[in-house]
N, C-alpha and C positions, 0 to 999 in steps of 0.2 A: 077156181083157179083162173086169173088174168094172166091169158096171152098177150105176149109180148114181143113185137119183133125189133129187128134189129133197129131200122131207122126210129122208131119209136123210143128205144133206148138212145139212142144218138141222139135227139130231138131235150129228151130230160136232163141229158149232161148238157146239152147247150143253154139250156134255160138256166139249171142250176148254174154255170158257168158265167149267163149273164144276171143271176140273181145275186151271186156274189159280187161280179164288178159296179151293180148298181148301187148297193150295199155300201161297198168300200167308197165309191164317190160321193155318196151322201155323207159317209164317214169326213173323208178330207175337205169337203163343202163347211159341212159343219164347224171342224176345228181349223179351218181358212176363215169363217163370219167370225167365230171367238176371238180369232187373234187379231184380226181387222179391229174390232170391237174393243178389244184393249188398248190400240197403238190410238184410236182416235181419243180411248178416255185419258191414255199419257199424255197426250200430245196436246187435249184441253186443261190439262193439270198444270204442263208446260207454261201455257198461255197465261192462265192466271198466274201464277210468280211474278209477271209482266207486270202484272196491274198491283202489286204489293206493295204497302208504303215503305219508307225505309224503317220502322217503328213495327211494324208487323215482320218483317223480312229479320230487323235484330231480334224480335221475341223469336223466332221458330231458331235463328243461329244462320242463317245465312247473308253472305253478302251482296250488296247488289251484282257486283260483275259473275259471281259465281249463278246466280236467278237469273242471266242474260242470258251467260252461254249455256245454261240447262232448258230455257225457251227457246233457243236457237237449232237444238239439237232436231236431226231428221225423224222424223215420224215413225221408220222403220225402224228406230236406235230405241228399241223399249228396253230397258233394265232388266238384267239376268234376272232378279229375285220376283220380277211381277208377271214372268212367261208363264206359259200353259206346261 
């Protein structure tokens, strides 16, 4: 049988306490890089539109003024449908 006192018990809840919050910070690190990660691959996806002929831009159905202001759009403005 391990004896146990009390600060030692004290000492396991604090560990486990900071085993969790390291845990969960790694958690939100993690799915913070992911969504960085998307908004820069939106926002190069953005950019090319830019560079589209008018003949490429009619095959896919868009117009030019429409590929401006969708390359103009902030970084942070990712599309509902491509979030995490």
């Amino acid at each position: 049988m391990i004896a146990t006192t009390e600060s030692q018990i004290d000492s396991l809840s604090v560990n486990d306490t900071h085993k969790k919050l390291v845990d969960r910070l790694t958690d939100i690190g993690r799915t913070t890089a992911l969504k960085v990660k998307l908004a820069i691959q939106v926002q190069h996806e953005r950019m090319e539109l830019r560079t589209l002929s008018e003949q490429s831009l009619k095959d896919i159905g868009i117009e030019r003024h429409s590929a401006d202001c969708e390359s103009c759009r902030s970084i942070f403005d990712v599309p509902k449908n491509r979030t995490l």
